[in-house]
N, CA, C and O atoms as a GROMACS GRO file, in nm:
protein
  592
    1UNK      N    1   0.078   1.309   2.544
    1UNK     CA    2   0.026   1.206   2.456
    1UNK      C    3   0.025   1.074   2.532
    1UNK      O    4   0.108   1.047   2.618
    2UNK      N    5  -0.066   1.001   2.498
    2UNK     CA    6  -0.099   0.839   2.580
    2UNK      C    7  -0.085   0.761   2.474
    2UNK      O    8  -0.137   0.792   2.366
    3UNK      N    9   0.002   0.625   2.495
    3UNK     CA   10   0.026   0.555   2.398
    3UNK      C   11   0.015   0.409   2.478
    3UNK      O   12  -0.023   0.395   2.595
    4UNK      N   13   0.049   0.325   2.403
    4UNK     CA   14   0.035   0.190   2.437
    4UNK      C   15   0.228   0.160   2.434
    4UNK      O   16   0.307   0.224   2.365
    5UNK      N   17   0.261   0.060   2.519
    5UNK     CA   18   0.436   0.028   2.536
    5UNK      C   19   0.394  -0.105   2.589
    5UNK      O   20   0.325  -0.146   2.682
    6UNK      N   21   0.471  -0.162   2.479
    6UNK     CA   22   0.549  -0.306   2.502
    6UNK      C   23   0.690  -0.331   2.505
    6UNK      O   24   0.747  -0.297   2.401
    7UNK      N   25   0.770  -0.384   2.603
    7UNK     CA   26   0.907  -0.429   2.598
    7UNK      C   27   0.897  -0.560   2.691
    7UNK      O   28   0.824  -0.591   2.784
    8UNK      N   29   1.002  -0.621   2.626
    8UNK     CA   30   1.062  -0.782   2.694
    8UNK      C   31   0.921  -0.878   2.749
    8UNK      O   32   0.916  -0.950   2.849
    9UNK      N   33   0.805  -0.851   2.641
    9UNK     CA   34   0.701  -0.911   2.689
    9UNK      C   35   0.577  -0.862   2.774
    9UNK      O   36   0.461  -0.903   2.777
   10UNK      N   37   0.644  -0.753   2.845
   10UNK     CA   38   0.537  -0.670   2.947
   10UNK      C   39   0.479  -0.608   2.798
   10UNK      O   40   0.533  -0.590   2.688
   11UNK      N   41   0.328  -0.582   2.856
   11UNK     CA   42   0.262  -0.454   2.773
   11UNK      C   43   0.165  -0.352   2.872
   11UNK      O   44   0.125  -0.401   2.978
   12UNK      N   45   0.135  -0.243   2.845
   12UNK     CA   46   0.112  -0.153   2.924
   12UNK      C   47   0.007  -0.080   2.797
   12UNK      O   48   0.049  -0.059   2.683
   13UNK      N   49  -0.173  -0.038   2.856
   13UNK     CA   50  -0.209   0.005   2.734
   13UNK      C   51  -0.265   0.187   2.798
   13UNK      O   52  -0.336   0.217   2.894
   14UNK      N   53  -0.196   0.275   2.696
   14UNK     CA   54  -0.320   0.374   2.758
   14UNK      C   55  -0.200   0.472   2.846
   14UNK      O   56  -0.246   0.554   2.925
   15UNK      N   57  -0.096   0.466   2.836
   15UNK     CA   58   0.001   0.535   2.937
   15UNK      C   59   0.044   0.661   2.888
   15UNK      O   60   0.053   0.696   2.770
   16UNK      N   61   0.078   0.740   3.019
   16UNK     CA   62   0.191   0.849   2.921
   16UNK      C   63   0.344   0.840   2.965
   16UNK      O   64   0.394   0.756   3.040
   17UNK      N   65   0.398   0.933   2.910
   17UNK     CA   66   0.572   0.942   2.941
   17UNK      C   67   0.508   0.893   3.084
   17UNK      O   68   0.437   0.794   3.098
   18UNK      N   69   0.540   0.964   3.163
   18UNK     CA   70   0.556   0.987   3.320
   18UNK      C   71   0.481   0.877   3.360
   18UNK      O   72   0.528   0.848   3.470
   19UNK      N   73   0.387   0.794   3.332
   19UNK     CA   74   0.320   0.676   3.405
   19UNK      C   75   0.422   0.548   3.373
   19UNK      O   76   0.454   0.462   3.456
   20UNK      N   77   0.469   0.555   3.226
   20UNK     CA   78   0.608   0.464   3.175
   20UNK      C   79   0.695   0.429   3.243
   20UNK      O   80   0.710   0.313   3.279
   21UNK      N   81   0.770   0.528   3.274
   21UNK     CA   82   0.870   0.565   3.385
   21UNK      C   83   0.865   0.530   3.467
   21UNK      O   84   0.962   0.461   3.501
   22UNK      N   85   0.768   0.547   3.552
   22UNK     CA   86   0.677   0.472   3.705
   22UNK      C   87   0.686   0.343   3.657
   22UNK      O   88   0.698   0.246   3.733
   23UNK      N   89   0.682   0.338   3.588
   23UNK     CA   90   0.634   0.130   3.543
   23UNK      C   91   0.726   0.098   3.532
   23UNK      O   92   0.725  -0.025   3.522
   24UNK      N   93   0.859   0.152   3.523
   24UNK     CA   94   1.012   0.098   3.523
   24UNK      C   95   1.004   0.042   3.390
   24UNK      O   96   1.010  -0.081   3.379
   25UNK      N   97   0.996   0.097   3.310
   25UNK     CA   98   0.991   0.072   3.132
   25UNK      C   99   1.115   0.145   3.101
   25UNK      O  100   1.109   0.248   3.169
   26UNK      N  101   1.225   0.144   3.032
   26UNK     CA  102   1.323   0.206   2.980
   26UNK      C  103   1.318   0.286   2.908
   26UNK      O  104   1.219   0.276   2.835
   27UNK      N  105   1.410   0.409   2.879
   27UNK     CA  106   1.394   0.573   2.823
   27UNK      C  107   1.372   0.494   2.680
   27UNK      O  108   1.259   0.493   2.630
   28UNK      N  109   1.469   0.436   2.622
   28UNK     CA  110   1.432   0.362   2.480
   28UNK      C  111   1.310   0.323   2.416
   28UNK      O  112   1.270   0.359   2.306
   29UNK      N  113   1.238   0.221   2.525
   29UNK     CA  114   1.135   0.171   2.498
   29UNK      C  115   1.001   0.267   2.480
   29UNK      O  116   0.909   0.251   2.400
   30UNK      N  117   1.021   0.385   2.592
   30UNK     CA  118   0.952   0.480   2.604
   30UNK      C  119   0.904   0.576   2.492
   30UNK      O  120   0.793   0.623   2.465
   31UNK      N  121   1.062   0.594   2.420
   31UNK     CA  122   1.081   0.670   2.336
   31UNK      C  123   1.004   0.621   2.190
   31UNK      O  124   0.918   0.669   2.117
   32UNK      N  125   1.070   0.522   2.192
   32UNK     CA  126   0.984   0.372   2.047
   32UNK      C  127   0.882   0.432   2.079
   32UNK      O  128   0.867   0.540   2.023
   33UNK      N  129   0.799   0.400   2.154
   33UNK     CA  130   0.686   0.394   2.174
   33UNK      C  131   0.598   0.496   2.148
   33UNK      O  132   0.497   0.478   2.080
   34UNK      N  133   0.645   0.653   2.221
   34UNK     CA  134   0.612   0.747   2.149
   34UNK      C  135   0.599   0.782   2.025
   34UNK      O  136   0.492   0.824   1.982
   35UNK      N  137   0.685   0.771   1.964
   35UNK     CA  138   0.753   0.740   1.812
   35UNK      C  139   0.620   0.666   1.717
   35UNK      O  140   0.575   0.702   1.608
   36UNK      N  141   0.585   0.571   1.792
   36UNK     CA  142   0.512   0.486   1.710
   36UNK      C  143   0.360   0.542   1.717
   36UNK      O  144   0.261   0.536   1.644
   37UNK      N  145   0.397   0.609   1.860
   37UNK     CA  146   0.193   0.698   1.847
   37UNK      C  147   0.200   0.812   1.797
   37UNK      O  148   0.088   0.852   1.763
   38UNK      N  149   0.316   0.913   1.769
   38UNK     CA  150   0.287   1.018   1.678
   38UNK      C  151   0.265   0.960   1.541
   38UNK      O  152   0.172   1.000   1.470
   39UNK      N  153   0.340   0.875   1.505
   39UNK     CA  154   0.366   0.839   1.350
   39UNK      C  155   0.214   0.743   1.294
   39UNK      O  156   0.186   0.720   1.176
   40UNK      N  157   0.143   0.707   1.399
   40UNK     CA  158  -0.006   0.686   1.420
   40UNK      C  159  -0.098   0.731   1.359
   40UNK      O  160  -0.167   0.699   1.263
   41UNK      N  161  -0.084   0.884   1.489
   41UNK     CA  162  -0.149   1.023   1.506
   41UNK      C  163  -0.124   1.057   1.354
   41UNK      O  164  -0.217   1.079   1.277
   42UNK      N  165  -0.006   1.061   1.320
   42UNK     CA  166   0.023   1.147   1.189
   42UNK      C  167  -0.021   1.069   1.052
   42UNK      O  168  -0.068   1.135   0.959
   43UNK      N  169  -0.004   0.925   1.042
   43UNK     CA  170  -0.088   0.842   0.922
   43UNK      C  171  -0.234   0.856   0.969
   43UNK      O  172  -0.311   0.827   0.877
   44UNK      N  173  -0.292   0.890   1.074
   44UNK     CA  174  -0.462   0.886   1.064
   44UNK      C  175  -0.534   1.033   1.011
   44UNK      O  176  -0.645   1.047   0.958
   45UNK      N  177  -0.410   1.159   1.052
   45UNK     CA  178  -0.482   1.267   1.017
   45UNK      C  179  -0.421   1.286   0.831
   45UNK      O  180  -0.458   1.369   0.747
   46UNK      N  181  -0.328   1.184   0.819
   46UNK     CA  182  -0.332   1.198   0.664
   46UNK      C  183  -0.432   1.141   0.579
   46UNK      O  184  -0.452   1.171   0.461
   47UNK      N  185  -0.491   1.057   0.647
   47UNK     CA  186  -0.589   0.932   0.606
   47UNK      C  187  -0.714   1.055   0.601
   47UNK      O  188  -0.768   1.070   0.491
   48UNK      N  189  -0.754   1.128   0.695
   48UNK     CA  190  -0.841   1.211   0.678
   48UNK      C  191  -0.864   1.318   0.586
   48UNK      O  192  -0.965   1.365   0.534
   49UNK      N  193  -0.726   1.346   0.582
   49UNK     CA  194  -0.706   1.470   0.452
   49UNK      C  195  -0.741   1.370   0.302
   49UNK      O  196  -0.801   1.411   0.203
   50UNK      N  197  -0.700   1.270   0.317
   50UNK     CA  198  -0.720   1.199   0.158
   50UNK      C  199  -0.819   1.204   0.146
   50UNK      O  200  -0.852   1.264   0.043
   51UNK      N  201  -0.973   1.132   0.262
   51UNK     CA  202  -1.065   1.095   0.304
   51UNK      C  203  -1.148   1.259   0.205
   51UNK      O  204  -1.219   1.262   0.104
   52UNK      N  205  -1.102   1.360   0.286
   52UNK     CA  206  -1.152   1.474   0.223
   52UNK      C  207  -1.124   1.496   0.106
   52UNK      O  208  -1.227   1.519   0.042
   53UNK      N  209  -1.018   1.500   0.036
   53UNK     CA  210  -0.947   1.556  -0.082
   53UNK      C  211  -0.943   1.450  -0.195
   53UNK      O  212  -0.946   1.494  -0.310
   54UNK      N  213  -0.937   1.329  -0.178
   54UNK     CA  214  -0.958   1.264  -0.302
   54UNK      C  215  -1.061   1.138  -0.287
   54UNK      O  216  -1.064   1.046  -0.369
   55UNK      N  217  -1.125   1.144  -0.198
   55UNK     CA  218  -1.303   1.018  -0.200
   55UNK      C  219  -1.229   0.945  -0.051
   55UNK      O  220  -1.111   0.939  -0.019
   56UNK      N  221  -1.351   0.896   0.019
   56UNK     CA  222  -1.378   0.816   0.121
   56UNK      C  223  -1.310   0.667   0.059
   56UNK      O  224  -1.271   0.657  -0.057
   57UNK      N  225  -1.306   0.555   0.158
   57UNK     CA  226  -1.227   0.461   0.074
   57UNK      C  227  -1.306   0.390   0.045
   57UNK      O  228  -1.259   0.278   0.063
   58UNK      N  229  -1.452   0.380  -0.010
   58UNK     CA  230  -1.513   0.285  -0.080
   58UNK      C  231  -1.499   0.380  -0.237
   58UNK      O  232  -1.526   0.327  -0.345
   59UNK      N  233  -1.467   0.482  -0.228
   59UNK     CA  234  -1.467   0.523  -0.409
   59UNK      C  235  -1.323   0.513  -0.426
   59UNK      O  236  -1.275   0.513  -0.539
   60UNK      N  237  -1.242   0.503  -0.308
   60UNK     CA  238  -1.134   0.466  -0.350
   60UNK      C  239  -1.090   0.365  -0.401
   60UNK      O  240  -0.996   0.360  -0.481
   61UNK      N  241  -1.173   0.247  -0.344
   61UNK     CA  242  -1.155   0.089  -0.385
   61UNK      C  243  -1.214   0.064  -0.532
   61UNK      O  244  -1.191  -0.007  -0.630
   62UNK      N  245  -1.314   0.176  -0.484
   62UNK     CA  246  -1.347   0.117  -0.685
   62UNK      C  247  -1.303   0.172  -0.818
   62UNK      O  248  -1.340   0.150  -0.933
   63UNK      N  249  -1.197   0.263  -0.756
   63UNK     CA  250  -1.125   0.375  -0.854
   63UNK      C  251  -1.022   0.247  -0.867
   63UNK      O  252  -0.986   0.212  -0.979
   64UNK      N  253  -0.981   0.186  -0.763
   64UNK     CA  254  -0.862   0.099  -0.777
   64UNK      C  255  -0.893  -0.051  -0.850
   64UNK      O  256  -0.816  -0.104  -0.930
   65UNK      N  257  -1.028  -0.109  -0.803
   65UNK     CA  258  -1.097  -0.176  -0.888
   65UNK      C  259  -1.129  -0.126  -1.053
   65UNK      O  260  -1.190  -0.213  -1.116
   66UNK      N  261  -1.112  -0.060  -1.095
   66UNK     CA  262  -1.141  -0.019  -1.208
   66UNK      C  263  -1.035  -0.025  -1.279
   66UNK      O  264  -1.013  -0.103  -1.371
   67UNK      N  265  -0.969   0.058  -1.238
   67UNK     CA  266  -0.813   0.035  -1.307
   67UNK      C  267  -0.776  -0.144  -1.296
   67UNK      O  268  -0.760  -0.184  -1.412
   68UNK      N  269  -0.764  -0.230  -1.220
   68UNK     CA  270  -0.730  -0.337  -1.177
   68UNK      C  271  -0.807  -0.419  -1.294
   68UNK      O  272  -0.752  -0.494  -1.375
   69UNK      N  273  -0.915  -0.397  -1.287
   69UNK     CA  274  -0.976  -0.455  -1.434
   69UNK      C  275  -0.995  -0.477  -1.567
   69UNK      O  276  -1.026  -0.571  -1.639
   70UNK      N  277  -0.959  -0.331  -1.581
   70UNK     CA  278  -0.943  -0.306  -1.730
   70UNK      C  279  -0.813  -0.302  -1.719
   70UNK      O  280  -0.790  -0.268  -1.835
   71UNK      N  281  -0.702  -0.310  -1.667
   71UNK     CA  282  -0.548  -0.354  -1.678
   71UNK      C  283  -0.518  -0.499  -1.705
   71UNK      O  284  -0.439  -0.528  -1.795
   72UNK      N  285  -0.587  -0.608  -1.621
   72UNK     CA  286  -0.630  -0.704  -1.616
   72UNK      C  287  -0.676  -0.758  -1.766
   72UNK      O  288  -0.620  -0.837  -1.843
   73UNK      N  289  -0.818  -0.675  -1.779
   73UNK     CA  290  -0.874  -0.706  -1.936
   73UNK      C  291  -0.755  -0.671  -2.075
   73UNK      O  292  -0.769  -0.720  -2.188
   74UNK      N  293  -0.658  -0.593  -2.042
   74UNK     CA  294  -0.582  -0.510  -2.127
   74UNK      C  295  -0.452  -0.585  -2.151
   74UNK      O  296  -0.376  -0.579  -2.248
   75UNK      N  297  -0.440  -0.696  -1.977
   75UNK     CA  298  -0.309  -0.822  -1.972
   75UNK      C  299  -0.380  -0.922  -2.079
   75UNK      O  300  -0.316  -0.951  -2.180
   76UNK      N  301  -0.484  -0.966  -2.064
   76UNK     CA  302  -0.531  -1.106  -2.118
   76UNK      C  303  -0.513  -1.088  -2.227
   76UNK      O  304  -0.434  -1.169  -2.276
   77UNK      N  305  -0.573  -0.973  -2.331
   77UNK     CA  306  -0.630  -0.956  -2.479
   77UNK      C  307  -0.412  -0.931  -2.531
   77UNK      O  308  -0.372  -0.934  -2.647
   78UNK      N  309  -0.343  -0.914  -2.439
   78UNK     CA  310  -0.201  -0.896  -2.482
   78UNK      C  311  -0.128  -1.031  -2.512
   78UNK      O  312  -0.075  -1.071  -2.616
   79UNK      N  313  -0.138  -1.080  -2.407
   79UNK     CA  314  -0.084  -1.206  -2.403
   79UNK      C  315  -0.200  -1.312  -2.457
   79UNK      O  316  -0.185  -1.434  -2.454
   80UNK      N  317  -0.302  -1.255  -2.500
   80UNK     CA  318  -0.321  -1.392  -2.604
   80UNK      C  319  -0.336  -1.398  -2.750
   80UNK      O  320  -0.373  -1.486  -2.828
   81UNK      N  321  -0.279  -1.231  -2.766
   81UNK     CA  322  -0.257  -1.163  -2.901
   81UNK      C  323  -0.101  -1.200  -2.918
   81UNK      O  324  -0.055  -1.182  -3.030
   82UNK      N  325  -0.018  -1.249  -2.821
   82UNK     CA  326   0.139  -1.243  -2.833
   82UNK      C  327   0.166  -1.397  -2.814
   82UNK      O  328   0.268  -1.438  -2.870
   83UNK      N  329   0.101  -1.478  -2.752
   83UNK     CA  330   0.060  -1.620  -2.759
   83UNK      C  331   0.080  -1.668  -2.948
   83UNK      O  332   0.153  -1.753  -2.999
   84UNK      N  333  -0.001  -1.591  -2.999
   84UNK     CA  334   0.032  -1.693  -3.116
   84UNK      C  335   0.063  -1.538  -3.220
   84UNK      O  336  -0.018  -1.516  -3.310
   85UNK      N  337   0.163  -1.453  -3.203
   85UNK     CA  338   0.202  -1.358  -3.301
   85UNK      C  339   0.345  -1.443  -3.344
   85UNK      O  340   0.434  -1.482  -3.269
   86UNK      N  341   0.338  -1.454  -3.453
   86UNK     CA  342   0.493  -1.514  -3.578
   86UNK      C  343   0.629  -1.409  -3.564
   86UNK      O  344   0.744  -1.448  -3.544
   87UNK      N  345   0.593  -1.292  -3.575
   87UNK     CA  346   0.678  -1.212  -3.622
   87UNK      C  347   0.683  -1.099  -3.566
   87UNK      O  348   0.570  -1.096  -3.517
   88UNK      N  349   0.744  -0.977  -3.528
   88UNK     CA  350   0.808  -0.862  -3.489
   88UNK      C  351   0.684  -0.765  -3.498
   88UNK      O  352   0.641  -0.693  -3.407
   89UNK      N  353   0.634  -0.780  -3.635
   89UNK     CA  354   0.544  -0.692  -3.645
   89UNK      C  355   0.357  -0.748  -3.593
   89UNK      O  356   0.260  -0.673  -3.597
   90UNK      N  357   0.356  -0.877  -3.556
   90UNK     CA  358   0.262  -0.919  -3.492
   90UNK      C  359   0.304  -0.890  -3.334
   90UNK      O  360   0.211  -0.863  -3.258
   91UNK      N  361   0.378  -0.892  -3.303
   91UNK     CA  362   0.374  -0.881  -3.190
   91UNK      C  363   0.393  -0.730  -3.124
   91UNK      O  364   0.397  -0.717  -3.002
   92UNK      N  365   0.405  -0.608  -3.221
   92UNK     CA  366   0.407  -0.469  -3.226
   92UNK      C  367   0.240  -0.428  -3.227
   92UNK      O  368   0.203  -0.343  -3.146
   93UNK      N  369   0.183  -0.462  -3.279
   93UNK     CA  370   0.010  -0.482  -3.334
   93UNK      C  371  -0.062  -0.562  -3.204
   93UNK      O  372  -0.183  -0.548  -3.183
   94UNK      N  373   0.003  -0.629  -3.138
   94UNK     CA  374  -0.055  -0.715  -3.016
   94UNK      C  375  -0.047  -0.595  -2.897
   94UNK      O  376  -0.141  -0.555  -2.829
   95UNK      N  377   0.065  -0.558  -2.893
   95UNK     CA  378   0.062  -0.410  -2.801
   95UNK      C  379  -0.018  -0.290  -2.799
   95UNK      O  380  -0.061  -0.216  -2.711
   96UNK      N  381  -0.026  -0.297  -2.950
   96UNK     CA  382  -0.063  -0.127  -2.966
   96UNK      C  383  -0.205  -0.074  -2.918
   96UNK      O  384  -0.225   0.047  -2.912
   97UNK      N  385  -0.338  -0.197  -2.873
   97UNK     CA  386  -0.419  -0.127  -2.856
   97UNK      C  387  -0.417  -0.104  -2.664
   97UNK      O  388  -0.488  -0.027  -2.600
   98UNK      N  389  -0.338  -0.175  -2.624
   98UNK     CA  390  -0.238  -0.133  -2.460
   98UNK      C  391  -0.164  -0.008  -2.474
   98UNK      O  392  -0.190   0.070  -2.382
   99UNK      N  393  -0.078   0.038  -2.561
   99UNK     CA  394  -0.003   0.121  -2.573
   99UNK      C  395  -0.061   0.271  -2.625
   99UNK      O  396  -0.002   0.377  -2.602
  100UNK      N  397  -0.199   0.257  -2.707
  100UNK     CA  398  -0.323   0.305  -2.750
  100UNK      C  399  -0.345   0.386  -2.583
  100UNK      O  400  -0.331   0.506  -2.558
  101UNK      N  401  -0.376   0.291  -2.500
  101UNK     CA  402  -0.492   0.296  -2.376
  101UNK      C  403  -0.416   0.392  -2.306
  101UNK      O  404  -0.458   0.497  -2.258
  102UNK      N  405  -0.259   0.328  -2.304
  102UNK     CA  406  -0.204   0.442  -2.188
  102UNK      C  407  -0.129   0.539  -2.257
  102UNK      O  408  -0.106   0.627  -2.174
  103UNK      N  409  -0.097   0.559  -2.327
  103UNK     CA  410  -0.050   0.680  -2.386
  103UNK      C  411  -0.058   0.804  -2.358
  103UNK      O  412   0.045   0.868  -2.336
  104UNK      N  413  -0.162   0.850  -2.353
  104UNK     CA  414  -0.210   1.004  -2.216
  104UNK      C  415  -0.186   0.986  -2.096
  104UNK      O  416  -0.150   1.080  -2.024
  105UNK      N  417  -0.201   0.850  -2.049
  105UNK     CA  418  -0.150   0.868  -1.905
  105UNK      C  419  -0.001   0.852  -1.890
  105UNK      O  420   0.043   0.856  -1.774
  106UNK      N  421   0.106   0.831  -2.016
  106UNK     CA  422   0.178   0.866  -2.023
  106UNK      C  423   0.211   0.980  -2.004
  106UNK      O  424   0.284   1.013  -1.911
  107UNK      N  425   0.161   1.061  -2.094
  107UNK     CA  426   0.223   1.167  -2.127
  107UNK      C  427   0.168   1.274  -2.007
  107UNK      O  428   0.227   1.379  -1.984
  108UNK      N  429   0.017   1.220  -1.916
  108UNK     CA  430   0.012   1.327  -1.823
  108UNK      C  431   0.090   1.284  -1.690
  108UNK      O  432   0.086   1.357  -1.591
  109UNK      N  433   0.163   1.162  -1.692
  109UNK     CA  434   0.254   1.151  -1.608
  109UNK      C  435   0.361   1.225  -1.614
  109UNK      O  436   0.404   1.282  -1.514
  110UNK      N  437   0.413   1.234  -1.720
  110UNK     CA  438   0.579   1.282  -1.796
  110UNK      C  439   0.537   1.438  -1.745
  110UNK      O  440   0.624   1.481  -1.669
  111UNK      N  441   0.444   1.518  -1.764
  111UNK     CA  442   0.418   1.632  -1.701
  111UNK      C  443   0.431   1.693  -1.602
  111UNK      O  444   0.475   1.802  -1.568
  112UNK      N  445   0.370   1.574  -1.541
  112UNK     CA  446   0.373   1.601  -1.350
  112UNK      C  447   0.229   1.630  -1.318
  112UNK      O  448   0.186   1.644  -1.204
  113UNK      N  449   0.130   1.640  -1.474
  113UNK     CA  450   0.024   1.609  -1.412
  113UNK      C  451  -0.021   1.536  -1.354
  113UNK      O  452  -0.102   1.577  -1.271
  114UNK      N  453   0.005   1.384  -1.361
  114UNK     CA  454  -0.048   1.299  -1.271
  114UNK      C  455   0.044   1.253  -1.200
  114UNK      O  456   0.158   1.246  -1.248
  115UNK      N  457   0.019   1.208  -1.063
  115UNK     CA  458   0.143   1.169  -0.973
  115UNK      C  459   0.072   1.081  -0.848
  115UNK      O  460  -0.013   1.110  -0.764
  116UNK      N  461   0.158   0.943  -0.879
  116UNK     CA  462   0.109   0.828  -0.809
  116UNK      C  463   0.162   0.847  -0.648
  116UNK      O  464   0.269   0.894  -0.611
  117UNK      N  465   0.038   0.790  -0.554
  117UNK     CA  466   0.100   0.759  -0.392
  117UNK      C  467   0.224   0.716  -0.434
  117UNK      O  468   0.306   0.805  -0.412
  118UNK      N  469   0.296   0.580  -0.504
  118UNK     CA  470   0.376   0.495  -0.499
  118UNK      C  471   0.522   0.624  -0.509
  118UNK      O  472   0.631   0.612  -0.452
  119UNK      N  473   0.483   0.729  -0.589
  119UNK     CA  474   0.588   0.801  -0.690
  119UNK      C  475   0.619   0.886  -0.501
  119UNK      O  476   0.728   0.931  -0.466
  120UNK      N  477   0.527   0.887  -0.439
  120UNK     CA  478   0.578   0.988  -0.296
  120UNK      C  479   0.608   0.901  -0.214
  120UNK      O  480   0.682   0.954  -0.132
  121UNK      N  481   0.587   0.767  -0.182
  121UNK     CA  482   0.643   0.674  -0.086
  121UNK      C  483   0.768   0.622  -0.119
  121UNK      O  484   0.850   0.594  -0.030
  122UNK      N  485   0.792   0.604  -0.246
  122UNK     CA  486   0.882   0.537  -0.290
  122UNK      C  487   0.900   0.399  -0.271
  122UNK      O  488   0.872   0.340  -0.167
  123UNK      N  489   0.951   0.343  -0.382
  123UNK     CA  490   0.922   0.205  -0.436
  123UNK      C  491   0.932   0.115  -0.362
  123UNK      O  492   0.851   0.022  -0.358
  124UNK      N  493   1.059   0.127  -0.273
  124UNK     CA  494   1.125   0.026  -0.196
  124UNK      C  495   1.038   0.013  -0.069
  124UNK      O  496   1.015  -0.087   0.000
  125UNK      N  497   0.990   0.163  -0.053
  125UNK     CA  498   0.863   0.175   0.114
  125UNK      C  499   0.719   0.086   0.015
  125UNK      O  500   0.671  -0.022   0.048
  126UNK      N  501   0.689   0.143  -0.070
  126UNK     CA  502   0.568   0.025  -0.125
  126UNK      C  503   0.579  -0.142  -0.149
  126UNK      O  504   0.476  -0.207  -0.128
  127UNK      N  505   0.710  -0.220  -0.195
  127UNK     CA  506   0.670  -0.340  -0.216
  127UNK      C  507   0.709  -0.394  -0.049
  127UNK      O  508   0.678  -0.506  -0.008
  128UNK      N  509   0.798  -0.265   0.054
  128UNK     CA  510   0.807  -0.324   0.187
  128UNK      C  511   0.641  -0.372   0.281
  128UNK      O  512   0.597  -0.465   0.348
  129UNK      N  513   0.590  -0.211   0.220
  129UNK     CA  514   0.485  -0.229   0.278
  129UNK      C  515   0.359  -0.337   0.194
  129UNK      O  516   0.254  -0.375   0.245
  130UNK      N  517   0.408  -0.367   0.059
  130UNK     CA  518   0.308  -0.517   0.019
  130UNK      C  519   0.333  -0.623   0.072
  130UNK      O  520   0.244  -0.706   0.092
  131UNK      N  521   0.507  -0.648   0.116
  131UNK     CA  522   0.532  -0.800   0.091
  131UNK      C  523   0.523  -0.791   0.252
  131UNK      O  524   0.512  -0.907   0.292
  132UNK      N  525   0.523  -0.717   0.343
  132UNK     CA  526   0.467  -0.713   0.425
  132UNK      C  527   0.338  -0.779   0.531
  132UNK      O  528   0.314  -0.862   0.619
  133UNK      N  529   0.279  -0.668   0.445
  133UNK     CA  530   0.122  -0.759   0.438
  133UNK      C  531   0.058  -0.851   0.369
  133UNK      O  532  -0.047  -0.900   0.411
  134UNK      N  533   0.106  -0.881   0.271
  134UNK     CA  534   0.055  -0.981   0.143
  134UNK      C  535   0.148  -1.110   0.315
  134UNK      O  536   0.079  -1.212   0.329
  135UNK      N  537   0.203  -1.109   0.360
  135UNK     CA  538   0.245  -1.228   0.468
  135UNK      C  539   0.205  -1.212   0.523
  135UNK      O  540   0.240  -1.298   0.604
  136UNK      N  541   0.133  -1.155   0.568
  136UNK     CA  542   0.084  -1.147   0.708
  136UNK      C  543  -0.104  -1.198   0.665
  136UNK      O  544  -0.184  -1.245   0.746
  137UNK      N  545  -0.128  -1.172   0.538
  137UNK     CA  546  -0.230  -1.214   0.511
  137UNK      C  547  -0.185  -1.366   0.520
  137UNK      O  548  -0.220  -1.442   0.611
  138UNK      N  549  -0.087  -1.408   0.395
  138UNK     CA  550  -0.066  -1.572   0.418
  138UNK      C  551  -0.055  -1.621   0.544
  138UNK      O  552  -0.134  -1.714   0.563
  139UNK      N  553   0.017  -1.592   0.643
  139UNK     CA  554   0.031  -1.699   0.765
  139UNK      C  555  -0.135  -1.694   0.815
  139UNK      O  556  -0.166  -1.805   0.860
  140UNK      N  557  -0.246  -1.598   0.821
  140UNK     CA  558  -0.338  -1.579   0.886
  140UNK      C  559  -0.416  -1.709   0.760
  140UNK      O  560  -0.519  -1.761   0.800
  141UNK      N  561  -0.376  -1.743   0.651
  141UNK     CA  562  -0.484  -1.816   0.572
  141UNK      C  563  -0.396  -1.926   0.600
  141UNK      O  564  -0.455  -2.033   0.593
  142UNK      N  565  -0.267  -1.936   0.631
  142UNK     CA  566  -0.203  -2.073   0.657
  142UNK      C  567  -0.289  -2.137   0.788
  142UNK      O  568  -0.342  -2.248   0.782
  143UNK      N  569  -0.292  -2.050   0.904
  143UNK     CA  570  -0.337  -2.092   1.064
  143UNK      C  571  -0.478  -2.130   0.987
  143UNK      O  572  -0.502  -2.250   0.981
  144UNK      N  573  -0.566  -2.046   0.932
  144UNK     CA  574  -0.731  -2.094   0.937
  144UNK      C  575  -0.691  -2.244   0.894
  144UNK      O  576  -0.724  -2.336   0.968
  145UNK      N  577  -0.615  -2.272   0.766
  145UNK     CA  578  -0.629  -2.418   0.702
  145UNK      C  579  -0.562  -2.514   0.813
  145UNK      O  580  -0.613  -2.622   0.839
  146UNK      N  581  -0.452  -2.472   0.872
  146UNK     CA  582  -0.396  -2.601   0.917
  146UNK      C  583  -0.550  -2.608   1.072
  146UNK      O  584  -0.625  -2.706   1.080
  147UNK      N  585  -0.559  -2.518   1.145
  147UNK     CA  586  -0.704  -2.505   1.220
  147UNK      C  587  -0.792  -2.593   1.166
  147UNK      O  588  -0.809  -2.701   1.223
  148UNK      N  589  -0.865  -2.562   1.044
  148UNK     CA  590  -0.978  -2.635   0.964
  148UNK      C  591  -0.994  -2.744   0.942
  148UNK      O  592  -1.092  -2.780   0.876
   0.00000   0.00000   0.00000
């Protein structure tokens, strides 16, 4: 396998074990490195199986857009039904046509019929991998403005 290795600043693109080595790169660094091109190799041929098995990622975006919207449409009409509800039972009646919506996807969750990416990564690997990138987006919109 040929991977790319960076340590203490050097970078090296395109190498294998044995060219590493030659480059006086350390068994550690070597090893990382490998590490990081199977685990690559192995998120791109999963990306392909999804690619096949549940839509290319433009029907994916709009499967996710869809939901995002009418969840969205389903936040507003809640909170501005709970905005001005008096009492216990106004604010039970402000829910219910939310609680209406998901109710089957309740219950085909509780099944095991339906089962979220998030439910196989697990929670703590998903908001790592949002808050992650949700920063890495900000510093890139911080540099354009302070740039601009």
């Amino acid at each position: 396998m040929r991977f790319d290795i960076e340590f203490e600043g050097r970078q090296t693109i395109n190498v294998s074990r044995g060219e590493a080595a030659d480059l006086g790169y350390p068994e550690e660094a070597i090893d990382a490195a490998e590490q990081a091109a199977h685990a690559a190799a192995d998120r791109s041929k999963l990306r392909e199986r999804i690619i096949a098995g549940a839509g290319d990622t433009d029907s994916l975006l709009g499967t996710v857009a869809d939901v995002s919207t009418l969840m969205l449409a389903q936040l507003a009409q809640l909170a501005a039904a709970l905005s001005t509800a008096q009492s216990l039972a106004e604010m039970r009646a402000a829910a219910q046509p939310l609680a209406d919506l998901t109710n089957d996807l309740r219950a085909r969750i509780d099944s095991g019929e339906i089962h979220f990416p998030h439910q196989a990564k697990g929670a703590d690997a998903v908001i790592g991998e949002a808050g992650t990138r949700f920063t890495a987006i900000a510093v890139l919109m911080d540099e354009a403005e302070e740039a601009g």
